[in-house]
N, C-alpha and C positions, 0 to 999 in steps of 0.2 A: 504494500500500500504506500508507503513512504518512497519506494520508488516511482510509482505512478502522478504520483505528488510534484516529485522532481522534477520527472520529462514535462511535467504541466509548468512550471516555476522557468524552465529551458526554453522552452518556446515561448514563454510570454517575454525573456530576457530579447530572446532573438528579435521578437517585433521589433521592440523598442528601439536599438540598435537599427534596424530597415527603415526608420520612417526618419523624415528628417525636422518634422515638427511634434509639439508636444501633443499628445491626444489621450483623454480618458475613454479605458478599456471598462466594460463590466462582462466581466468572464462569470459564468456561470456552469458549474459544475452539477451534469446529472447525476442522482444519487441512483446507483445501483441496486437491486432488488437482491435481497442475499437468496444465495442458494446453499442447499444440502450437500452437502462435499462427504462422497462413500469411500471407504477404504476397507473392502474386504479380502478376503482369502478362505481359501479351500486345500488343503495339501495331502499327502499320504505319509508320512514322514512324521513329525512332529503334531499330536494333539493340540498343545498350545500356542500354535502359531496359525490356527482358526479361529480368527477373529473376524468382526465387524466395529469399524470406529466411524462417529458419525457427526458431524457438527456441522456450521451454518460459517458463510463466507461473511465477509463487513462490506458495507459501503464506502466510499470517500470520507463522509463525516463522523466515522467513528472515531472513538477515541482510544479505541486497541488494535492492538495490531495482530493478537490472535484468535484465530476463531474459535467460537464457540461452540462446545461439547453439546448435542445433542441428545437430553434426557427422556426416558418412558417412552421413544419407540417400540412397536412389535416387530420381531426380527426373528425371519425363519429360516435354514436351507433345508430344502428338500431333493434327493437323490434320483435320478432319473437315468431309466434306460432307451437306446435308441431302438426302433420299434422297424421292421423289415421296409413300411412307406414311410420312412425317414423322420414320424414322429416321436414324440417323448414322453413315454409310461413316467407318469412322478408318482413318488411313492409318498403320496400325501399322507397316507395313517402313521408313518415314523418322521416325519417332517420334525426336523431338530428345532427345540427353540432356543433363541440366543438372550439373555437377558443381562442387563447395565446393571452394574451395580460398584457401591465403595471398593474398592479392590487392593486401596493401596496399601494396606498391610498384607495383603494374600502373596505367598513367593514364590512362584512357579520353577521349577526347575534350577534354582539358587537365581532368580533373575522378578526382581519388583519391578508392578507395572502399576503404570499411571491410572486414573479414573477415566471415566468416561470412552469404554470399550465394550462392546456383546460379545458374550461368548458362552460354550456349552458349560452349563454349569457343573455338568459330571467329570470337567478337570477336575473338581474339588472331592465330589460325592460320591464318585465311583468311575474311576482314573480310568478304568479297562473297555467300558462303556461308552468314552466321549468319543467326541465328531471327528471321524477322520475320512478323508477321499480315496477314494476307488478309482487306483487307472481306468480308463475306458467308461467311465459314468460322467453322467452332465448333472450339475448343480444349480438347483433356482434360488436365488436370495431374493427373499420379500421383505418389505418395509413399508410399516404401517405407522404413521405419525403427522401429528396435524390435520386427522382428515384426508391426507392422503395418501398414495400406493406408488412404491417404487421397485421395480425388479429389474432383474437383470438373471442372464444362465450362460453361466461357465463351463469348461469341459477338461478333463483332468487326461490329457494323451498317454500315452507309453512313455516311460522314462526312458532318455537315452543313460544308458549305464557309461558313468564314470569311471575308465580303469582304472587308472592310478595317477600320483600328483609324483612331481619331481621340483627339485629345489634345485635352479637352475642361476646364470650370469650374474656372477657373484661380486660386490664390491664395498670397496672403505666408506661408511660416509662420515666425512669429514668432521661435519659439527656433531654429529653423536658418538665420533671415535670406536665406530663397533660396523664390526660385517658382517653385512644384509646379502642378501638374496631373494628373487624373482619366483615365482612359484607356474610351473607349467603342467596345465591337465592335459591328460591322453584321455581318448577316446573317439569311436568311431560313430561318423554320425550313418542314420539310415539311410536303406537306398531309398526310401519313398522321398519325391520332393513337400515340398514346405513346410521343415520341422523348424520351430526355431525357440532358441535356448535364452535362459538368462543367467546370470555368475551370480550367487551371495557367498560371504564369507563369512568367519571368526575367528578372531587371533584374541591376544593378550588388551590390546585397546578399547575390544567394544563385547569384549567375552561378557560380560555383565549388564549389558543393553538387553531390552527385550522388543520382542516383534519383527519385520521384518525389516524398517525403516530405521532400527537400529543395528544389522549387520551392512555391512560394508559390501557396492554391488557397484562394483569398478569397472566391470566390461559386459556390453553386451551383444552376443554372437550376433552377426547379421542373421536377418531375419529371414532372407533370400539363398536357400542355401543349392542353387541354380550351378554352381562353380565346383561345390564341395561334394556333392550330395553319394553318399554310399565310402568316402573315402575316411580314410584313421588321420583325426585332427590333433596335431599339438598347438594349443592356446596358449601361448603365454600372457601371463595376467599381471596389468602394469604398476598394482601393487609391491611393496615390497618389506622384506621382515627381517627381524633379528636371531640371526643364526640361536638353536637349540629351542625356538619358540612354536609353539603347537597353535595350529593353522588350521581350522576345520572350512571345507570347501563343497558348495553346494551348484552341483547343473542341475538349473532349474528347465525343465521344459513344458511348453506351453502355447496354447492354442494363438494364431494369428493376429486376433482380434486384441488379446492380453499385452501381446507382446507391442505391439503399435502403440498402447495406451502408454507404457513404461516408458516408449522412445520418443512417444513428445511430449509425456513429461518433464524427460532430462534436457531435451532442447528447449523448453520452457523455460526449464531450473536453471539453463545455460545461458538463456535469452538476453545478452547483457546491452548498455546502452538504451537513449530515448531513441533512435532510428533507429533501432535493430527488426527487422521482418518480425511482425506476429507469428507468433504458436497459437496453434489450436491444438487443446489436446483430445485423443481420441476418445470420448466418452463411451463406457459400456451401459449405464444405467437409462433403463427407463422410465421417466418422467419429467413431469415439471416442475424449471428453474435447479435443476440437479448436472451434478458433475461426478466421476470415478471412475472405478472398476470393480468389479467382481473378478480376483485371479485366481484362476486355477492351476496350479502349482505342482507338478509330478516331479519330485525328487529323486537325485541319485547322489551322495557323499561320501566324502573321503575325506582322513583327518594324516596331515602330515607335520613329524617333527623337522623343524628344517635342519638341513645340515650345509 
């Protein structure tokens, strides 16, 4: 917001500068309509990183600049099969409910998380039971709040299987007096065309972060794999770590639709400068005045000590 602010404050400078007499400007700024801002997931891998977080975007004339947590929605996913004429059996009778609650003393996995997130409550109540994804099954998330109805349907691919990580081009850095090294995954992608991946990590820096916007997601496979498609990929990953330091690494892979959302968010996240070309990001969610995704996340990991 404070950037938007700027580029506004930049070009009223510019006028001024353009004209060669004195003249009163009355700029008026339209206040925006806040929207619902979704941030969910779906994965096979980790229980508690099937979340939904939900909160509401600001106008211009707010006076915060973070948005706000979104309280006492209904928030459901329900599991679904592909049906022979390409429709989708939802298994409405087990449809999971997700419910908001104080959370911040609850510790999942040695990792505290913030308020204002949905999630299956039988993390807590019965660990063995909770919501986890199904290669090859599609996911509806529904959202009920304010009177109104928001969904969106995911679909959890085949994992492409991660072989092995290697601890690769190794060197001094300087200002921390200690050698590091590069971390490169092996694996091969499938012969079928348009699979495409996404990189998270955890090392020693964000090993204590929870969710998935607090592991570290440095590269992301192109999406187009038109070049590569059926060959054995080495990726190296332009992160970098401190020899004897445990690195856990995650190929994420994921439906088309997911993956585009992710990639113009970072060119969004990247979107620097008041001239710089709009981003639009790719919204999964259905409805009105809303923005997000629903991701469905097929996991394959490997944890390396570096050497």
């Amino acid at each position: 917001m404070m950037r938007k602010i700027l580029y506004i404050v930049m070009i009223i400078v510019a006028q001024f500068q353009l004209v060669s007499c004195e003249r009163d400007f009355d700029i008026k700024i339209q206040s925006n309509k806040p929207m619902l801002i979704v941030e969910g997931y779906i994965n096979n891998e980790m229980k508690e990183y099937n979340y939904v977080v939900l909160s509401r975007s600001q106008d211009y004339y707010s006076t915060t600049l973070e948005n706000l947590p979104v309280y006492g929605a209904k928030v459901t996913v329900t599991e679904g099969t592909l049906q022979p004429d390409n429709s989708i059996a939802w298994d409405e009778d087990n449809a999971v409910i997700l419910r908001e609650r104080n959370i911040a003393t609850i510790n999942i996995s040695s990792r505290t998380i913030s308020n204002g997130i949905y999630f299956d409550e039988r993390l807590i109540t019965d660990t063995s039971n909770a919501l986890l994804g199904k290669p090859g099954k599609y996911y509806l998330l529904k959202i009920e709040v304010d009177g109104n109805i928001y969904t969106a349907v995911t679909y959890l691919p085949v994992p492409v299987n991660l072989d092995r990580l290697s601890s690769e081009n190794h060197f001094i850095d300087a200002d921390k007096n200690e050698e590091r090294a590069m971390i490169t995954l092996h694996y091969k992608d499938p012969d079928s065309l348009g699979n495409a991946q996404l990189v998270y990590s955890r090392s020693d820096d964000n090993r204590n972060n929870f969710g998935w916007g607090g592991l570290r997601s440095g590269r992301f496979i192109n999406a187009t794999d038109d070049l590569i498609n059926g060959q054995y990929l080495n990726v190296v990953v332009s992160a970098d770590f401190a020899i004897k330091e445990k690195v856990d690494y995650y190929l994420v892979s994921v439906e088309r639709s997911v993956y585009n959302f992710w990639n113009s968010f970072n060119k969004a996240k990247d979107n620097a400068g008041p001239f710089s070309t709009p981003v639009m990001l790719d919204n999964t969610i259905t409805g009105d005045d809303v923005i997000g995704c629903f991701s469905g996340f097929s996991l394959s990991g490997k944890t390396i000590v570096v050497k």
